[in-house]
C-alpha positions as a Markdown table, in Angstrom:
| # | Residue | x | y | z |
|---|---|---|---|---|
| 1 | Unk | 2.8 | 40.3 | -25.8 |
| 2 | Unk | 0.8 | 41.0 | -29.2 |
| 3 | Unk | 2.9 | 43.8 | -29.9 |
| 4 | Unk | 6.2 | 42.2 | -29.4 |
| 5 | Unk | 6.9 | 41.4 | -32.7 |
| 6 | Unk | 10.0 | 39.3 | -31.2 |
| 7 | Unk | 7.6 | 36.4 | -30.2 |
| 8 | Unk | 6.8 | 33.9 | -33.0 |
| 9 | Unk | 2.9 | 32.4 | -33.6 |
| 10 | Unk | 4.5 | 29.2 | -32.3 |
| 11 | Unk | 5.3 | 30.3 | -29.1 |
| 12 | Unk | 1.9 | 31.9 | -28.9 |
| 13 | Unk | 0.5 | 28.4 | -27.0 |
| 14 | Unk | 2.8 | 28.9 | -23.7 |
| 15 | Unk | 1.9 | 32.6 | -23.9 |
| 16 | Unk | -2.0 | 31.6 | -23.7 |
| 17 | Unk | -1.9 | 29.0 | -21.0 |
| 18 | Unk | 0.3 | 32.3 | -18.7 |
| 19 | Unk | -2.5 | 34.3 | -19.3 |
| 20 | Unk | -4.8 | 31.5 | -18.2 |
| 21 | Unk | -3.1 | 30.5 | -15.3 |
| 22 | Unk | -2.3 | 34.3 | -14.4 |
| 23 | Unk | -6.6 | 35.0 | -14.5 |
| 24 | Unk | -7.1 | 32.0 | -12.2 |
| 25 | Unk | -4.6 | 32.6 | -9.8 |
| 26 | Unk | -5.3 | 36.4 | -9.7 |
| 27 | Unk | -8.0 | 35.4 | -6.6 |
| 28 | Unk | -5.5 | 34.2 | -4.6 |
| 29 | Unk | -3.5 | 37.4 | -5.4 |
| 30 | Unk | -5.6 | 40.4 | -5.3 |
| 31 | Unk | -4.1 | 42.7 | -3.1 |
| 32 | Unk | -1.4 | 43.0 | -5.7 |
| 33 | Unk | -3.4 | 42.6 | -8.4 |
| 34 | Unk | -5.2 | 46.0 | -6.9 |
| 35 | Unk | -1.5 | 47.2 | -6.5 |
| 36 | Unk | -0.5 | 46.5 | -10.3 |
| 37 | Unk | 2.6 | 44.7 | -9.2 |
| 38 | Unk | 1.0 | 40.6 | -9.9 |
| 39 | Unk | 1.3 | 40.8 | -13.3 |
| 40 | Unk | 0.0 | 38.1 | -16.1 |
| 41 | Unk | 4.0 | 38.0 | -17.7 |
| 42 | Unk | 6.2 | 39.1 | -14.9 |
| 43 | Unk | 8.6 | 41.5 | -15.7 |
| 44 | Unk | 7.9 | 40.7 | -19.2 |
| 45 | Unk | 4.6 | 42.4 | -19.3 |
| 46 | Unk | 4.3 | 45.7 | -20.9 |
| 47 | Unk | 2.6 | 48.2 | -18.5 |
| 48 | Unk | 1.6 | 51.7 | -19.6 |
| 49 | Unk | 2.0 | 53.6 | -16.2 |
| 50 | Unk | 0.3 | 57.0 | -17.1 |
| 51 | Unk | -2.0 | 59.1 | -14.8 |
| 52 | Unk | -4.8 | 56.9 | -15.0 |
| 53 | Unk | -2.6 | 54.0 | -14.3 |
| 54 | Unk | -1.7 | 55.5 | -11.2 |
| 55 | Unk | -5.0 | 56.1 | -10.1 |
| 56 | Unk | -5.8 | 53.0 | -10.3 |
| 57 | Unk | -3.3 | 51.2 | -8.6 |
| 58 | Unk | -3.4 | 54.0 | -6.2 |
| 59 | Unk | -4.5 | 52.5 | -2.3 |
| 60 | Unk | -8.0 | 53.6 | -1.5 |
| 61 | Unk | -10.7 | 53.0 | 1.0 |
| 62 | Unk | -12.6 | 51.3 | -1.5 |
| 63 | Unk | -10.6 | 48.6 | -1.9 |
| 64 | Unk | -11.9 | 46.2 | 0.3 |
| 65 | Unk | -14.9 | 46.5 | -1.7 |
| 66 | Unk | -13.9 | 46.0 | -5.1 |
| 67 | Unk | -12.3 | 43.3 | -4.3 |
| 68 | Unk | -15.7 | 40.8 | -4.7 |
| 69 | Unk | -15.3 | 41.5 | -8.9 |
| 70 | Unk | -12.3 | 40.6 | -9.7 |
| 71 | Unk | -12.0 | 37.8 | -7.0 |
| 72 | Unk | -15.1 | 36.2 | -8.9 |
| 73 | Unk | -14.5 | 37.4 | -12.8 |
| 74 | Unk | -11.2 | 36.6 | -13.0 |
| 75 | Unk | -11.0 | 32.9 | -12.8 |
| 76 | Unk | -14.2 | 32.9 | -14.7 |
| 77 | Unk | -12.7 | 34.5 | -17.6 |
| 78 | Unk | -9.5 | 31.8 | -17.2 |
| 79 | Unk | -12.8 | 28.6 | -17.6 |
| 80 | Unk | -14.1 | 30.9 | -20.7 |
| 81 | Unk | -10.9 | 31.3 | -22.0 |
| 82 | Unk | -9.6 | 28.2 | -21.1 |
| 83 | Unk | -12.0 | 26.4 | -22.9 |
| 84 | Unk | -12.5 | 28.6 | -25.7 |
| 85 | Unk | -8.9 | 27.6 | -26.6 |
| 86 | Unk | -8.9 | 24.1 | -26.3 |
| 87 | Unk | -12.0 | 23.8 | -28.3 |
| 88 | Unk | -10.1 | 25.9 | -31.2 |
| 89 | Unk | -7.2 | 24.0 | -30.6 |
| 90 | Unk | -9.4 | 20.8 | -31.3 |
| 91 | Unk | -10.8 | 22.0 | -33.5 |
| 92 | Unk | -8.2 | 22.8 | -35.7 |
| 93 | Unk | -6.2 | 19.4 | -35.3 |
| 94 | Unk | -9.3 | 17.7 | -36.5 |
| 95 | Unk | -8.8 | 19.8 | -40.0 |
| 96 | Unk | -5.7 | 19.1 | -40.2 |
């Protein structure tokens, strides 16, 4: 989304609360998470698919291990984030 040079500062607030929303709901999701196909934008995000991509997304034994990370991290990172903008966001009303 950064480098879309189409989407104004303005809109940048809707973009955010996605990306929030998309980190906490990524638990519920992460079988396709794993797969690359739940995506924080839809088919609006911007995926590089190169060969290290595809190894990632690839299906492997492992899976149902490495699933404990993300399953905890993400929605963490969505609080963090989450409150990180509201505090900037209050933050800069009260100099306004």
């Amino acid at each position: 989304m950064i480098e879309n040079k189409d989407i104004h500062i303005f809109e940048m607030n809707k973009i955010y609360l996605q990306l929030v929303n998309f980190l906490d709901s990524t638990s519920e999701h992460i079988e396709e998470f794993l797969r690359g196909d739940f995506l924080p934008f839809g088919t609006d995000t911007c995926v590089h698919k190169d060969p290290i991509y595809q190894i990632l997304v690839k299906p492997s034994e492992i899976d149902t291990h490495t699933t404990t990370a993300p399953k905890v991290l993400l929605p963490a990172l969505a609080s963090s984030f989450d409150t990180y903008l509201r505090t900037t966001y209050v933050v800069a009303n009260m100099q306004m």
